[in-house]
PDB file of N, CA, C and O in Angstrom, chain B, residues numbered from 101:
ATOM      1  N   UNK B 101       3.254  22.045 -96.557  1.00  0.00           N
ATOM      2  CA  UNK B 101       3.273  20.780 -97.270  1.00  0.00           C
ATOM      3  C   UNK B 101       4.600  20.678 -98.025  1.00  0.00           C
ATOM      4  O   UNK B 101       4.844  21.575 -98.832  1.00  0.00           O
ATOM      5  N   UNK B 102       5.380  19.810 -97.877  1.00  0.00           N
ATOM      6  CA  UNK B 102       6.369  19.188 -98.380  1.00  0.00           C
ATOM      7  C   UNK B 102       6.189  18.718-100.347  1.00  0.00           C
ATOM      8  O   UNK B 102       5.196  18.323-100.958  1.00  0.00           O
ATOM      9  N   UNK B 103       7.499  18.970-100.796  1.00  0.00           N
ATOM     10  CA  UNK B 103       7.427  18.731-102.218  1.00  0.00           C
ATOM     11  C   UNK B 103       6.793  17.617-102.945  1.00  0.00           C
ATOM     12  O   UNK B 103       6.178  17.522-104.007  1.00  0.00           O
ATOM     13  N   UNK B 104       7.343  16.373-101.513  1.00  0.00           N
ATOM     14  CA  UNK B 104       6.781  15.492-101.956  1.00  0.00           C
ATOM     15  C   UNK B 104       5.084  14.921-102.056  1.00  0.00           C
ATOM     16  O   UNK B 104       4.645  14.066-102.826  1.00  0.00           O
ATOM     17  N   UNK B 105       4.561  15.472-101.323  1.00  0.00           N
ATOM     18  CA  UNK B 105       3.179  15.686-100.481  1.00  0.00           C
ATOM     19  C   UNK B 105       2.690  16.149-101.877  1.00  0.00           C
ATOM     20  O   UNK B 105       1.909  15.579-102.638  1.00  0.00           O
ATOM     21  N   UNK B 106       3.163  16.999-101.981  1.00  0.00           N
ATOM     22  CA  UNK B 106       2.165  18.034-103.449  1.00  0.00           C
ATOM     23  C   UNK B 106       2.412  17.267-105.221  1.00  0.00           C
ATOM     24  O   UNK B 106       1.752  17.280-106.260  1.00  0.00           O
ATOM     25  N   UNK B 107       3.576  16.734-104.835  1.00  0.00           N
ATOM     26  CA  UNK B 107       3.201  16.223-106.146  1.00  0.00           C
ATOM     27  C   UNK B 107       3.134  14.854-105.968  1.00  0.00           C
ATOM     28  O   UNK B 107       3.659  14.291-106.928  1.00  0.00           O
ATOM     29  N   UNK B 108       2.551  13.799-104.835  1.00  0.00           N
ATOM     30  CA  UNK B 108       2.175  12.914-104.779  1.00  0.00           C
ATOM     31  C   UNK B 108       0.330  12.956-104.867  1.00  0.00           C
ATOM     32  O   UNK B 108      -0.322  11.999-105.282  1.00  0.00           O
ATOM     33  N   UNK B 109      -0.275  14.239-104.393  1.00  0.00           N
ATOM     34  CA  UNK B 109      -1.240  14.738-104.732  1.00  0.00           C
ATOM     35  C   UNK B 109      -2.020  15.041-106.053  1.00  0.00           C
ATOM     36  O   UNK B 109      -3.201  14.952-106.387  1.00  0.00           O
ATOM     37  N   UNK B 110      -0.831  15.449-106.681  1.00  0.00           N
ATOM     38  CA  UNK B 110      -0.847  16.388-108.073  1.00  0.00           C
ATOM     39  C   UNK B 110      -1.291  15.039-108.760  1.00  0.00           C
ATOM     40  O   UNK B 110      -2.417  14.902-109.237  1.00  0.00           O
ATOM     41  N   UNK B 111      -0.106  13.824-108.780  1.00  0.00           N
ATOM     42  CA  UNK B 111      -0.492  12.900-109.661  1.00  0.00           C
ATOM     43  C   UNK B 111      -1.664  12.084-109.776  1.00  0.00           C
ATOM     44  O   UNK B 111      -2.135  11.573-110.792  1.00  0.00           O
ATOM     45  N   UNK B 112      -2.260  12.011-108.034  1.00  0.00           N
ATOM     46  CA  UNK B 112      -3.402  11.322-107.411  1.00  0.00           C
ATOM     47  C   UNK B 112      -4.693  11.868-108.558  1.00  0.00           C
ATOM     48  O   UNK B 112      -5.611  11.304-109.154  1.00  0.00           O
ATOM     49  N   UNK B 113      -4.175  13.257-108.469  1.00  0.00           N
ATOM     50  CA  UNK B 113      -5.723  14.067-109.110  1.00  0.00           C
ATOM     51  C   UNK B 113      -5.344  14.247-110.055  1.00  0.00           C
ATOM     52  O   UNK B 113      -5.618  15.448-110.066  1.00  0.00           O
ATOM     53  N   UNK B 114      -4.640  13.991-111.505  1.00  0.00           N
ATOM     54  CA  UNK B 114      -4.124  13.638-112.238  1.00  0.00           C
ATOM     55  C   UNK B 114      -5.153  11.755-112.881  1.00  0.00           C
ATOM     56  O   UNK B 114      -6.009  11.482-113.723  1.00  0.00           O
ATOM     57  N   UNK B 115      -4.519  11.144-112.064  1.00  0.00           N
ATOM     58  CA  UNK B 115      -5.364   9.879-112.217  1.00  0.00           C
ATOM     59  C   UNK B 115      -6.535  10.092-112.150  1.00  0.00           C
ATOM     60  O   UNK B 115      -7.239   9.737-113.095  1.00  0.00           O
ATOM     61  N   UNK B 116      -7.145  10.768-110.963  1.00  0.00           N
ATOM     62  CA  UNK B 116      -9.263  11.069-110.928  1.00  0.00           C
ATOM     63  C   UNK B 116      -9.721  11.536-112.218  1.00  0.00           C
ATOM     64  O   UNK B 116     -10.597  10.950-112.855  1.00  0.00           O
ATOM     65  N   UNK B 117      -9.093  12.662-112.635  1.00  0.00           N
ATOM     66  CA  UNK B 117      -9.203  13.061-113.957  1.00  0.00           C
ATOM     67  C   UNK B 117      -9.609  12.313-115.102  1.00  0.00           C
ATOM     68  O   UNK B 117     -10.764  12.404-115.520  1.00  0.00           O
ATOM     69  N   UNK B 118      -8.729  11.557-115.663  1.00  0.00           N
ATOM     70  CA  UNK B 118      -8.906  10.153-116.153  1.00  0.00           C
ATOM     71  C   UNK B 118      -9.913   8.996-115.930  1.00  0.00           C
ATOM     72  O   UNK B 118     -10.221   8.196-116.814  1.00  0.00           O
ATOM     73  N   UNK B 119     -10.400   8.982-114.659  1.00  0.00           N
ATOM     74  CA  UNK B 119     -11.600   8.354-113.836  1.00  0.00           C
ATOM     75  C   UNK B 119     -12.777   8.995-114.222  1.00  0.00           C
ATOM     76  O   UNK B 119     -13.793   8.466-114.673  1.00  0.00           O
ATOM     77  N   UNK B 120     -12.535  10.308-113.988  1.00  0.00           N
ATOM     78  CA  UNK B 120     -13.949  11.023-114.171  1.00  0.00           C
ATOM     79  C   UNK B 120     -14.374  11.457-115.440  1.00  0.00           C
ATOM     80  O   UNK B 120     -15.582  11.503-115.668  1.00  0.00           O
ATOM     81  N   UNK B 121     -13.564  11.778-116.292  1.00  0.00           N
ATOM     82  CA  UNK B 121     -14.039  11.393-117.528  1.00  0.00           C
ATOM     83  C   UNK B 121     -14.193  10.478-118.190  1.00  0.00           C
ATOM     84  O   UNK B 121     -14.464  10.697-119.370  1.00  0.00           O
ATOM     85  N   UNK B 122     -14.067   8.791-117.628  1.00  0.00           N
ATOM     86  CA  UNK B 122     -14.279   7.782-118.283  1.00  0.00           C
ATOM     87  C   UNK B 122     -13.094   7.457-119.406  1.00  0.00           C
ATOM     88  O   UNK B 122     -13.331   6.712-120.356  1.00  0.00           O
ATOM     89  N   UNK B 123     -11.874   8.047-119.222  1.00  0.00           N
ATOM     90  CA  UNK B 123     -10.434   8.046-120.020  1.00  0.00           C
ATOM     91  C   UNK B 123      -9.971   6.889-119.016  1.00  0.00           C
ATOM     92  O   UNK B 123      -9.884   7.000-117.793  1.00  0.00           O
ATOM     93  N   UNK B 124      -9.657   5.609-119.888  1.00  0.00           N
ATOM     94  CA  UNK B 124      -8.674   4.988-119.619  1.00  0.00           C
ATOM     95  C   UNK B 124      -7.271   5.186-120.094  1.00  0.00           C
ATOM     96  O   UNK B 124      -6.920   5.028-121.263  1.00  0.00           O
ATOM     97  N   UNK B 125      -6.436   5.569-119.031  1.00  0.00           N
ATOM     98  CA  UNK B 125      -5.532   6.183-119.420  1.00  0.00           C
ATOM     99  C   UNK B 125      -4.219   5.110-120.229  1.00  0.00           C
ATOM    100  O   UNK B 125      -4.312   3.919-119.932  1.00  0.00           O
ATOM    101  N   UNK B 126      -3.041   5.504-121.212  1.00  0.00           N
ATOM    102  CA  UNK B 126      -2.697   4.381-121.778  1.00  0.00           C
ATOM    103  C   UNK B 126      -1.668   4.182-121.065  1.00  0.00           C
ATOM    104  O   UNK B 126      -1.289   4.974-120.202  1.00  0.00           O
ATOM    105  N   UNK B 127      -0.844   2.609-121.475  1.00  0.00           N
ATOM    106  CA  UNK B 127       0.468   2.040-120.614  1.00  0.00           C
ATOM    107  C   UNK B 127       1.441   3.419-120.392  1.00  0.00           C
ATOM    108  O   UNK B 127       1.824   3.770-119.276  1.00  0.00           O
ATOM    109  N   UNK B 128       1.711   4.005-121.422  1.00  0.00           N
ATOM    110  CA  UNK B 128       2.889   5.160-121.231  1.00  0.00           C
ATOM    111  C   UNK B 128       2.136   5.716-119.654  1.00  0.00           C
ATOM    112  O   UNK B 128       2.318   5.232-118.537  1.00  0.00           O
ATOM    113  N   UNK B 129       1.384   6.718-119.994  1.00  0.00           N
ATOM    114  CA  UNK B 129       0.772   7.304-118.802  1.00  0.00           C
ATOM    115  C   UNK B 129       0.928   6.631-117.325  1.00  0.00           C
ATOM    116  O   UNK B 129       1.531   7.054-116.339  1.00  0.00           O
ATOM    117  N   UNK B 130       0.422   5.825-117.454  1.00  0.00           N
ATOM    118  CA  UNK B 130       0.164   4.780-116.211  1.00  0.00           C
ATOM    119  C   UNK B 130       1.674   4.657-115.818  1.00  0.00           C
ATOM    120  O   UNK B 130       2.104   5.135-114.768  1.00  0.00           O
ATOM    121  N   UNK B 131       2.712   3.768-117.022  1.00  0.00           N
ATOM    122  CA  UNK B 131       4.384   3.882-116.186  1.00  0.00           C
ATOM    123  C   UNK B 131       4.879   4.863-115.846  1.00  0.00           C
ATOM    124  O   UNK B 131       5.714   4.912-114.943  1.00  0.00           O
ATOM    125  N   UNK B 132       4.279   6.299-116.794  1.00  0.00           N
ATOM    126  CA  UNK B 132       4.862   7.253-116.011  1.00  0.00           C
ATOM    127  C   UNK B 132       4.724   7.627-114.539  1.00  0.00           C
ATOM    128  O   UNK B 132       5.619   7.827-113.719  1.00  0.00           O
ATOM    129  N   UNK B 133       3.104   7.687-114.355  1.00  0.00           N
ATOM    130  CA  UNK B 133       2.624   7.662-113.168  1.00  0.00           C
ATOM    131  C   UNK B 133       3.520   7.132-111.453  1.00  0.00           C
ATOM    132  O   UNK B 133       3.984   7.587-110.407  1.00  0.00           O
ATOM    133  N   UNK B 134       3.213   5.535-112.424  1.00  0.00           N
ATOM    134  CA  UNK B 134       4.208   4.732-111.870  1.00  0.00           C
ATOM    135  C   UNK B 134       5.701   5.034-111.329  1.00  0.00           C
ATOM    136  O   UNK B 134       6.191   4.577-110.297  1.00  0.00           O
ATOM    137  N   UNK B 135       6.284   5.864-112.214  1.00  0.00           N
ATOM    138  CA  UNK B 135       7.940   6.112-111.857  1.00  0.00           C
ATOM    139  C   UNK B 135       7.836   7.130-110.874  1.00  0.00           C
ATOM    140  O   UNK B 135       8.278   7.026-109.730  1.00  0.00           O
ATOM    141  N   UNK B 136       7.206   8.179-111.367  1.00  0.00           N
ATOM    142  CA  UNK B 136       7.664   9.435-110.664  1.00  0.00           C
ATOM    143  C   UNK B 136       7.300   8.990-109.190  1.00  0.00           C
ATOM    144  O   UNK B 136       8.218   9.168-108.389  1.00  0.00           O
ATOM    145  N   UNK B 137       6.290   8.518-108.746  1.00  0.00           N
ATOM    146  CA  UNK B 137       5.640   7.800-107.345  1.00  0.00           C
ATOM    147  C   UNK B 137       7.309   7.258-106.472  1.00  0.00           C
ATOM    148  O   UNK B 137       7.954   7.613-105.485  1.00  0.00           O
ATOM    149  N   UNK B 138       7.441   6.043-107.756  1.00  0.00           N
ATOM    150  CA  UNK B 138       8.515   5.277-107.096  1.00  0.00           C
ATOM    151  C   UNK B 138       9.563   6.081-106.792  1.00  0.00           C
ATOM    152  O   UNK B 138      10.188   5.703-105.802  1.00  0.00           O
ATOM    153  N   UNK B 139      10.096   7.398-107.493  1.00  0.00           N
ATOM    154  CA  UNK B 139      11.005   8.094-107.392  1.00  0.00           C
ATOM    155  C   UNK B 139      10.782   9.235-106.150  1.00  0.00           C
ATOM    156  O   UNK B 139      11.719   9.770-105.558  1.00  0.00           O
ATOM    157  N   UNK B 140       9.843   9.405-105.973  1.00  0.00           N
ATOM    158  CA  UNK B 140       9.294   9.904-104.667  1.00  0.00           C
ATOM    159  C   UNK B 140       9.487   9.536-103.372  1.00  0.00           C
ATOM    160  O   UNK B 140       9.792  10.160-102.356  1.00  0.00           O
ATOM    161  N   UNK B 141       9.124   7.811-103.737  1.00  0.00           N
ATOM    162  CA  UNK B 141       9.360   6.766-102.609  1.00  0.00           C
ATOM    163  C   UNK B 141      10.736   6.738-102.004  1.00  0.00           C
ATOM    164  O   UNK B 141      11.173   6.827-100.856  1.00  0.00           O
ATOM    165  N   UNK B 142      11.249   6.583-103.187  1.00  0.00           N
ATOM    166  CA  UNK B 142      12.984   6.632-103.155  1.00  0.00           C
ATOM    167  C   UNK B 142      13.957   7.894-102.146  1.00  0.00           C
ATOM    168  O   UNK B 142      14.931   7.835-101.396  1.00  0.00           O
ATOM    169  N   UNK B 143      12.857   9.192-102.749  1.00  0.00           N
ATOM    170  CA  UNK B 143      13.480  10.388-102.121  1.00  0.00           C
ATOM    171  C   UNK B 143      13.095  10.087-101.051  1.00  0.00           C
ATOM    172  O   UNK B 143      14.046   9.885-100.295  1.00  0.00           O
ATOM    173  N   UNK B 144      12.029   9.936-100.537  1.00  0.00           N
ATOM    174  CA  UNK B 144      11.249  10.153 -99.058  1.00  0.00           C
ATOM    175  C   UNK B 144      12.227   8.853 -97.769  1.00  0.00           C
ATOM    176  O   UNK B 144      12.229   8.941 -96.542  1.00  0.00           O
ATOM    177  N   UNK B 145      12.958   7.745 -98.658  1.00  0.00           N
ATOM    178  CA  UNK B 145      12.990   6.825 -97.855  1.00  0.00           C
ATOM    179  C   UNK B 145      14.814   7.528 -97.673  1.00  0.00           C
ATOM    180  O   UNK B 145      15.246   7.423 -96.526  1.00  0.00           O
ATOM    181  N   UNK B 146      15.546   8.020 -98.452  1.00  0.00           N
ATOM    182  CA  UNK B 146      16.971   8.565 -98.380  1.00  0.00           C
ATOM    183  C   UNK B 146      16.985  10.071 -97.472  1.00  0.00           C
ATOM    184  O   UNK B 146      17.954  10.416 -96.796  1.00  0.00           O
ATOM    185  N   UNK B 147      15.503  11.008 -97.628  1.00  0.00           N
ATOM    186  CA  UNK B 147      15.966  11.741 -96.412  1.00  0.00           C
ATOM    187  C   UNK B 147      15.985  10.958 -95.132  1.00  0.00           C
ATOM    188  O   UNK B 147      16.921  11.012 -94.334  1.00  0.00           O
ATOM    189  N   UNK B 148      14.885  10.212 -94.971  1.00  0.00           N
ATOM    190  CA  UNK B 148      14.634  10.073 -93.518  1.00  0.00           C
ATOM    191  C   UNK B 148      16.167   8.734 -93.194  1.00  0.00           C
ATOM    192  O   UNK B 148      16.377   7.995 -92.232  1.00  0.00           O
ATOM    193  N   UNK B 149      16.820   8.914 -94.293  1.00  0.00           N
ATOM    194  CA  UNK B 149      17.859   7.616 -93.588  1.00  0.00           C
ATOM    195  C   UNK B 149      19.327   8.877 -93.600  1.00  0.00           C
ATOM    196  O   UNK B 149      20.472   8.465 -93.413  1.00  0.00           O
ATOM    197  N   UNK B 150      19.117   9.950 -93.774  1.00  0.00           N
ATOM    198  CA  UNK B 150      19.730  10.912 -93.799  1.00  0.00           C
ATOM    199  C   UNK B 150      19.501  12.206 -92.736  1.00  0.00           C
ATOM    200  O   UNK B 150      20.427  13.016 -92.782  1.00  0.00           O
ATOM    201  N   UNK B 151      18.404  12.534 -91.775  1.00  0.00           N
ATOM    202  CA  UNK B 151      18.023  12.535 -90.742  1.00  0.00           C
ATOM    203  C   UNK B 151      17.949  11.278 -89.463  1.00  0.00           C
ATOM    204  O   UNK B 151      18.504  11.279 -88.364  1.00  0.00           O
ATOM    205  N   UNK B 152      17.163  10.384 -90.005  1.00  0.00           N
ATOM    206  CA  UNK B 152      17.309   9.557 -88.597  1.00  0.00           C
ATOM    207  C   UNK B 152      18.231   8.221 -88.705  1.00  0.00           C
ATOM    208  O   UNK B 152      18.071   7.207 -88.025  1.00  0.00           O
ATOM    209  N   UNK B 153      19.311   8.443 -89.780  1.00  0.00           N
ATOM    210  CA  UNK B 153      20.130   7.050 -89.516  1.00  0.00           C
ATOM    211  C   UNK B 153      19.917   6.048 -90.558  1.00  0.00           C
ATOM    212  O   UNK B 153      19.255   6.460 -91.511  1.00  0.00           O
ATOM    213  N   UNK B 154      20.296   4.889 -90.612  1.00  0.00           N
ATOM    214  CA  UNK B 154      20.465   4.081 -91.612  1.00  0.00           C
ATOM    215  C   UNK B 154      19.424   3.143 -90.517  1.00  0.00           C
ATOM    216  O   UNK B 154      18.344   2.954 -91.077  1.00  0.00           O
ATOM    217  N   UNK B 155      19.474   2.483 -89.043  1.00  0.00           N
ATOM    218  CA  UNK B 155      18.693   1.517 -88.721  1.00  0.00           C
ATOM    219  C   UNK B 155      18.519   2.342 -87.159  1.00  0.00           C
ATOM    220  O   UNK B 155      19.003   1.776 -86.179  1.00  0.00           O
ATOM    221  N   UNK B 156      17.817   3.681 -86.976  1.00  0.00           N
ATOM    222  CA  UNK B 156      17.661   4.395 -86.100  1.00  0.00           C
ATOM    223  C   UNK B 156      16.824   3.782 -84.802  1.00  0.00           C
ATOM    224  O   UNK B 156      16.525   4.580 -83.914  1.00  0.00           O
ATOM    225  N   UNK B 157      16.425   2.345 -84.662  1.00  0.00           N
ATOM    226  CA  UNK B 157      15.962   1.458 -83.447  1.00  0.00           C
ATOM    227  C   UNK B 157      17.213   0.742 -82.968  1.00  0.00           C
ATOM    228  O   UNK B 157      17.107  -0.009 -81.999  1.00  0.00           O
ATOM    229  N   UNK B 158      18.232   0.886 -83.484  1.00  0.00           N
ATOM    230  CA  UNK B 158      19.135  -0.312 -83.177  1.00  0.00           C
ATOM    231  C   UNK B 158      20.308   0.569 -81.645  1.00  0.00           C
ATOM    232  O   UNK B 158      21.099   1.485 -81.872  1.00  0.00           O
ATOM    233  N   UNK B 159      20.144   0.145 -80.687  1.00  0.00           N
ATOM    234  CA  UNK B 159      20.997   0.518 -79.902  1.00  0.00           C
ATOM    235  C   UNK B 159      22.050  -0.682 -79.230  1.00  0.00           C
ATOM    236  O   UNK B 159      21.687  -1.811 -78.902  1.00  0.00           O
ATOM    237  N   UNK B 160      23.578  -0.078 -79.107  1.00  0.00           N
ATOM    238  CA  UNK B 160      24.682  -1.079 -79.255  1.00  0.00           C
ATOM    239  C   UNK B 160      24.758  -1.719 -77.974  1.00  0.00           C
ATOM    240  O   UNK B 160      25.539  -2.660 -77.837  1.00  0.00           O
ATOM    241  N   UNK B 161      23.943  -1.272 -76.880  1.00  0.00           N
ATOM    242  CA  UNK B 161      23.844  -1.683 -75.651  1.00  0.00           C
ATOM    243  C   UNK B 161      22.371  -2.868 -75.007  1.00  0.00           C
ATOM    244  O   UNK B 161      22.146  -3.380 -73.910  1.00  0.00           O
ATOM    245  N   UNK B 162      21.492  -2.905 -76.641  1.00  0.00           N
ATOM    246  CA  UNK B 162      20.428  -3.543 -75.786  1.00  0.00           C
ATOM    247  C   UNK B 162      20.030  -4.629 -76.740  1.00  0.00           C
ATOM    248  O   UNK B 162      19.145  -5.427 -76.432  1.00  0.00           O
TER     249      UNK B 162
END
């Protein structure tokens, strides 16, 4: 499992936590939540444009 995998997990069950004890969790929490995800998103979308290319369907012949 990949870094990102585990702590996209981590935070998932992180949130249940909060669920299952009936904790609504507050705005801070929640934006944090929020960032680190997006910052995840961010990493996950710059390797794969760093492995497979910037527009890896586009061929100059078709």
């Amino acid at each position: 499992m990949d870094l990102w995998h585990e702590a996209y997990d981590s935070l998932n069950k992180a949130e249940g936590a909060f669920a299952a004890k009936g904790i609504e969790p507050d705005l801070d929490q929640l934006l944090k939540i929020a960032e680190v995800k997006a910052l995840l998103a961010v990493g996950q979308e710059l390797s794969k444009i760093h492995h497979e290319g910037v527009n890896p369907d586009y061929s100059a012949g078709g």
